[in-house]
N, C-alpha and C positions, 0 to 999 in steps of 0.2 A: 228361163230355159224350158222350153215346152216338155221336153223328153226327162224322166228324175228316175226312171229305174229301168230304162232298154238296156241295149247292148252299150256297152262303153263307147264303140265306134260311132254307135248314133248321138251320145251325149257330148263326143268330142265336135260334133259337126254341128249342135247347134251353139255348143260354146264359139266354137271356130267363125260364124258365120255372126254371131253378135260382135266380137272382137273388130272381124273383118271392117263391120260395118262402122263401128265406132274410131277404130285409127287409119282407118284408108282417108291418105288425102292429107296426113301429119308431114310436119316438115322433119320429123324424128325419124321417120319411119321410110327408112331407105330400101330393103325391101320385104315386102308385105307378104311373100312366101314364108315367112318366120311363124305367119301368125298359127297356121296349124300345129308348129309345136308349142302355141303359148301354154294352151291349157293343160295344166298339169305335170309340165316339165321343168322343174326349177332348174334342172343343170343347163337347160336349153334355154332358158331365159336369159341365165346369167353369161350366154354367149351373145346375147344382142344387148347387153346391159348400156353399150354406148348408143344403141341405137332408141331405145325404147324409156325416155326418161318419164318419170315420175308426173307431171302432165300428162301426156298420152295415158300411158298406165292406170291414172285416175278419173279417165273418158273412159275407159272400157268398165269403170266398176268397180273397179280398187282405190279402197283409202289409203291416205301416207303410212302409216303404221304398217298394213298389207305389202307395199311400194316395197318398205324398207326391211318386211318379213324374206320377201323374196328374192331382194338381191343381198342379201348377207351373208357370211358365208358360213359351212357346214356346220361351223362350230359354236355361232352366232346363234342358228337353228337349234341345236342341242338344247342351248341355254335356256333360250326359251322354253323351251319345253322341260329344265329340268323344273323351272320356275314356275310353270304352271302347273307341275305336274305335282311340286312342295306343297302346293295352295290347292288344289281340286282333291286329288286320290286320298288326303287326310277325310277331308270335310265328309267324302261321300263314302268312306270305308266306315265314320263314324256315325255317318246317316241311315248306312247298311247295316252298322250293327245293330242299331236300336230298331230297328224293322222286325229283324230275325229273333231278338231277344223277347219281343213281343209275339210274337205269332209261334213261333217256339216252347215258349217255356211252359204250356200247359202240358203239353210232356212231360215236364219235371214235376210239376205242380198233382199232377197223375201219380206216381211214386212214392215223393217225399211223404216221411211220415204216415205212410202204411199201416206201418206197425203198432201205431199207438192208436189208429183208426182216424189220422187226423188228415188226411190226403184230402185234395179237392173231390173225386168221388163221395168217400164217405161225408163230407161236410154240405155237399150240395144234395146228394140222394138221389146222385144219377147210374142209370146202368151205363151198360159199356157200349150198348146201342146208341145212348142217347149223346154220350160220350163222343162217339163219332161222327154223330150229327153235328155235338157244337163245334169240331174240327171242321167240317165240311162248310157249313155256314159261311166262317169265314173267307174261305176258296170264293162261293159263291158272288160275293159281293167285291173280293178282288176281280176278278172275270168280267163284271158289271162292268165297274166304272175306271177301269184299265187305260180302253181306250178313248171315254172322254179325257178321261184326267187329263191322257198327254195333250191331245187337244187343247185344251184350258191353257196345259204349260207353254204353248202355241201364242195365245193369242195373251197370253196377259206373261207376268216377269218373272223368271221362274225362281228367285230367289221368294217374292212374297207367294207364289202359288205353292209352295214345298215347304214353306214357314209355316202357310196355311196347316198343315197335311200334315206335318212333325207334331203341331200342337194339339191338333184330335185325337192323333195316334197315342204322345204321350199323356192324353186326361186319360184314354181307357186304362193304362199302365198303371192309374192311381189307387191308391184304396178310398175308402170312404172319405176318413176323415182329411186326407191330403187332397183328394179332391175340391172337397168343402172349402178347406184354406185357402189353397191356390184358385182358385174360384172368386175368393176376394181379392187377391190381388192383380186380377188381368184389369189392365186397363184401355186395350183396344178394344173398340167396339167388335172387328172381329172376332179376336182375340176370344172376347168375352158371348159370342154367340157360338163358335165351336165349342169350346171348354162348357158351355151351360147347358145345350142340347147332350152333352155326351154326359154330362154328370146327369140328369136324368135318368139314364139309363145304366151307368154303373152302383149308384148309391146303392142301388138293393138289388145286387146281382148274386142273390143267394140262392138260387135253384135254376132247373133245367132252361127255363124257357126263356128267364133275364142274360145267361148266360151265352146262350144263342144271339140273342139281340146282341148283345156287346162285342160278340165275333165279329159279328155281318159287318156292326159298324166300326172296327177295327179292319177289316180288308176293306171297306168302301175308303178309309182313311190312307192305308199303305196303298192303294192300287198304284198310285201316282208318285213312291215315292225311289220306285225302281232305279239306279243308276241309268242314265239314256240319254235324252235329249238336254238334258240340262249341263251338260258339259257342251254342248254345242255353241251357245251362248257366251260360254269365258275363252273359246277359241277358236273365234268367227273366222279370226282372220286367212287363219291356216286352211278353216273349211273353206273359207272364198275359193284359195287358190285349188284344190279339188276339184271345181264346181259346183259347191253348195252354194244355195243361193241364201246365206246369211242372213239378208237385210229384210229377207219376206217374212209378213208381219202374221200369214194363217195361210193353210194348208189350201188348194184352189181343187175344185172334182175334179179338174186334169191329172192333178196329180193322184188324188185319192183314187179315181179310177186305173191310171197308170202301176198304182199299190198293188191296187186289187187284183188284178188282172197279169201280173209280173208272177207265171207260176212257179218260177224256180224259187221262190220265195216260198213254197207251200213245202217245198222238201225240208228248208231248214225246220221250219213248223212243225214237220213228222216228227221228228229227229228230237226236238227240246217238248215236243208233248212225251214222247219216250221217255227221255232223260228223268221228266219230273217226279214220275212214278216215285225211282229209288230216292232222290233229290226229299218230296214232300213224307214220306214213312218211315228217311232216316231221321229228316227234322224232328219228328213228335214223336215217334215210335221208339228211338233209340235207347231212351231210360230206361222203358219198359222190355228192350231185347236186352240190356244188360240186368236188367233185375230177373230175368229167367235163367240168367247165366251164376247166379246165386248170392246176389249181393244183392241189398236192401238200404232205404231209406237213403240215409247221406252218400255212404261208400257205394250206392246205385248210381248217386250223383256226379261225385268223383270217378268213376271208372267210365263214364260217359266220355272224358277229356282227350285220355291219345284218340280213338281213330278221328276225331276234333282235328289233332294235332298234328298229325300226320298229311291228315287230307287238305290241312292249310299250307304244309309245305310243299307236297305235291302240286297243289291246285296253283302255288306261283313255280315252280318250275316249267311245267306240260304248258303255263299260257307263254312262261319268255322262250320256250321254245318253237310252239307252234308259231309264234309271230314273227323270233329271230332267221329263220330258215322259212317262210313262207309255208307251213306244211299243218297248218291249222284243222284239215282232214286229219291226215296223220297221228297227230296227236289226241285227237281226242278220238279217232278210233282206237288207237292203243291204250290210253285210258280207259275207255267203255269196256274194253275186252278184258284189263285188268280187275277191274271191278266185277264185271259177269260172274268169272273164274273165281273172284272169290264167295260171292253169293251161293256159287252151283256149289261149291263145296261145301258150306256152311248148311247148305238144303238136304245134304245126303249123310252127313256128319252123324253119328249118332247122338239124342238128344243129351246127355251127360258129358259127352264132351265139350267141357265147359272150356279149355284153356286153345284149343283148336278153331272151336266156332269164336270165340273172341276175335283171335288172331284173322280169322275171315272176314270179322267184321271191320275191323281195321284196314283191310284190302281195301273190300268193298264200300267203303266210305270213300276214301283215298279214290279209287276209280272212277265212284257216281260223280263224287263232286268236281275231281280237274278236268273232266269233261266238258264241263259248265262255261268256263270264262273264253275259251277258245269258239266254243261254239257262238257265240255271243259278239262276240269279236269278229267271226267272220263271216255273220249276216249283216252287219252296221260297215264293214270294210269294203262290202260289195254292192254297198248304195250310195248315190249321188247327189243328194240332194234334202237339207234337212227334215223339210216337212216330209218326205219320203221317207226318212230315215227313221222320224220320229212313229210314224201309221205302222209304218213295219215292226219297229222295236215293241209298238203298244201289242202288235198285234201277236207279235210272239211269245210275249211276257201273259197276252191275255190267254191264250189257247195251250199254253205250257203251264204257267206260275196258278192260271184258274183252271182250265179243264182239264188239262193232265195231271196236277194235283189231286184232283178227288179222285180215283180212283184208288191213288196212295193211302187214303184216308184208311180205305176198308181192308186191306192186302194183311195185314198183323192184326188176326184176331186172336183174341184173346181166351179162346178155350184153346189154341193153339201153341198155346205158354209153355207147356211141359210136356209138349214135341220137338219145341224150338224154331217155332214158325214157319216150317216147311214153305208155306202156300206164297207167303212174304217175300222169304229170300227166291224161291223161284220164278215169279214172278217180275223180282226185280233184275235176274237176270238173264229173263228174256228179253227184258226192252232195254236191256243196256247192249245186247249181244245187235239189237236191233238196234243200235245207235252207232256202233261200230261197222256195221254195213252200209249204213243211210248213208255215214259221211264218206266214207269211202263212191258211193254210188252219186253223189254231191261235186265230188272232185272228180271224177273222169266226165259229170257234164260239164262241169267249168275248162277241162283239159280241153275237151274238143270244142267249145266255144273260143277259146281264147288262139285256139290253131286257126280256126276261123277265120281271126280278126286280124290276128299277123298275116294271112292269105291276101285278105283286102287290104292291107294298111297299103298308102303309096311308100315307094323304096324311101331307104334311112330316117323313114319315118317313126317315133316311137310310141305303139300305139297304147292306151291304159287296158291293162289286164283285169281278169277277173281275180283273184285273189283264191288261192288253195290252200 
């Protein structure tokens, strides 16, 4: 399909006109005005199901499996998906924790142990400048290799390209002597070349500048290991009927160019470089706003958990929302606004109010983050085509997860402790307040594109919408 990110109307026309081409002239296919609504309409399929058998159906493109995706019924559909959905969302919730436990935890690692002067600061002999250098490092080298990586998951299997990527990711995790061990027991040669270049550079990661190396190369390792295109591969089939074009083995410049140049795609972009701000200063900063909040070492640690806890429940309600009602705008502008409201409060609060700015930070947790999967959800909803989907995802992950990230880095500093981080919490909620208008300014261009396209659609035809 030439067209992977225009207007839907244009992608239905060249799906429409490969179909045409392939079942005109079938002795199945009695009449061939059906084929306009093939793409994309299951319920309009399963109206020509006597007409369109499994033959024909496998000329245009479609495996048996796909064949049999399509004409079964709603409930059939479900199943499918709850069965993939038992076997993908565990695997990749557990891929994403060990992502975030890692790139995270030097925030805690910041705190713990303060008190007895055994904190990673005091044992390295860094200041706080340098501190946020080795935070920033990391960014860096996710931003780099972002959007190779997906690339790579493109062209080679993404179960070994992600296997690759877990295993670097968790040697940096290691300490000394667990590195050492496990170092003798990898026996893929792979295996055994990631894990031995990165133990090089952990074994003696005892000051500023080892410390920084082991960042860069702990985001060069995560950059690729984003949730995204790698669920696209465990359910091609579904994408076929879409119009993704599944079976394509790498990305072609038509498309990369079509990426590139697709600007409404640059709005989501504003929108998650925004978001990241609060997203990447909640991540690492948070031990340290709770430990200005008057608690120390462990109980810094522990009272880290509800606005955690909260903003995990939030964050799955605001997404089965936004997707159940179509209102993916909606929702994450209300979230963003929830969270703003609690930041700006938190900003003005006086700094002893400790049991108040807590409770804001709870908000404000809760808001940054159920913003997140909605938005996420409805740039990948609003694309057609996997290697488009995957350029796009890298590209948003890269200019959100890495440049909008650092700016996070510096927002909570640290002579700013026993004010209560004024400059932080305000800052985070300005670009959430400006997250909340993006999307809103996001969905009335989608409304009038999609008015549009119903204008052109020929009568009782159903044409694919943009998603809001």
């Amino acid at each position: 399909m030439a067209v992977v990110s225009g207007d839907p109307v244009d992608v239905e026309k060249a799906g429409q006109a490969v179909a045409a081409e392939e079942l005109e002239g079938s002795q199945h296919l009695k009449d061939v005005s059906v084929i306009p609504e093939f793409h994309g309409t299951t319920p309009k399929i399963r109206q020509y199901e006597d007409q369109l058998s499994p033959a024909v159906l496998s000329n245009a493109g479609l495996n048996q499996a796909t064949v049999g995706t399509v004409l079964a019924s709603s409930a059939a559909e479900r199943a499918l998906l709850w069965r993939q959905d038992k076997r993908i969302v565990p695997l990749a919730a557990f891929i994403y924790f060990l992502c975030y436990l890692d790139r995270s935890n030097i925030g805690n690692a910041k705190v713990l142990n303060t008190s007895t002067k055994d904190d990673m600061q005091s044992e390295t002999g860094m200041t706080n400048y340098q501190f946020n250098l080795a935070l920033m490092i990391f960014l860096i080298g996710y931003f780099l290799f972002e959007v190779p990586s997906n690339i790579l998951l493109k062209k080679l299997r993404p179960s070994r390209w992600l296997a690759f990527l877990m295993v670097g990711a968790r040697k940096l995790a290691f300490k000394r002597p667990e590195a050492e061990r496990w170092n003798h027991q990898a026996n893929s040669e792979v295996i055994q070349f990631s894990w031995g270049a990165i133990s090089a550079g952990i074994a003696g990661a005892t000051n500023f500048k080892q410390v920084t190396g082991v960042r860069f190369l702990l985001g060069a390792f995560e950059a690729g290991l984003f949730p995204g295109e790698s669920e696209k591969d465990l359910a091609a089939q579904r994408l076929h009927l879409e119009g993704a074009k599944g079976s394509a083995a790498s990305i072609t410049w038509a498309e990369t160019k079509a990426t590139l140049t697709d600007w409404r795609l640059y709005g989501h972009y504003a929108i998650y470089f925004a978001v990241s701000l609060p997203f990447s200063s909640l991540s690492l900063f948070t031990p340290s706003i709770v430990a200005g909040l008057g608690y120390y070492d462990l109980q810094a640690q522990l009272m880290t958990v509800p606005p955690w806890a909260v903003a995990y429940v939030c964050q799955i309600l605001v997404s089965w929302t936004g997707d159940h009602f179509n209102a993916r705008a909606y929702a994450c502008s209300a979230a963003a606004t929830v969270g703003a409201i609690g930041f700006l409060v938190s900003a003005v609060l006086p700094a002893e109010a400790y049991p108040g700015r807590y409770g804001c930070l709870i908000v404000g947790t809760a808001g940054a983050f159920s913003c997140i999967p909605p938005m996420l959800g409805w740039l990948t909803s609003n694309m057609w085509g996997t290697a488009s989907i995957g350029l796009a995802v890298a590209l948003n992950v890269s200019i959100g997860a890495g440049l909008g990230q650092i700016p996070g880095v510096w927002i909570y500093k640290a002579d700013e402790a026993s004010r209560g981080y004024p400059t932080g919490h305000g800052v985070n909620c300005a670009m959430l307040f400006f997250v909340a208008l993006g999307a809103l300014a996001i969905r009335v261009y989608y409304a009038r594109k999609n008015a549009g396209i119903r204008a052109a659609a020929e009568p009782g035809a159903e044409p694919r919408l943009y998603k809001l």
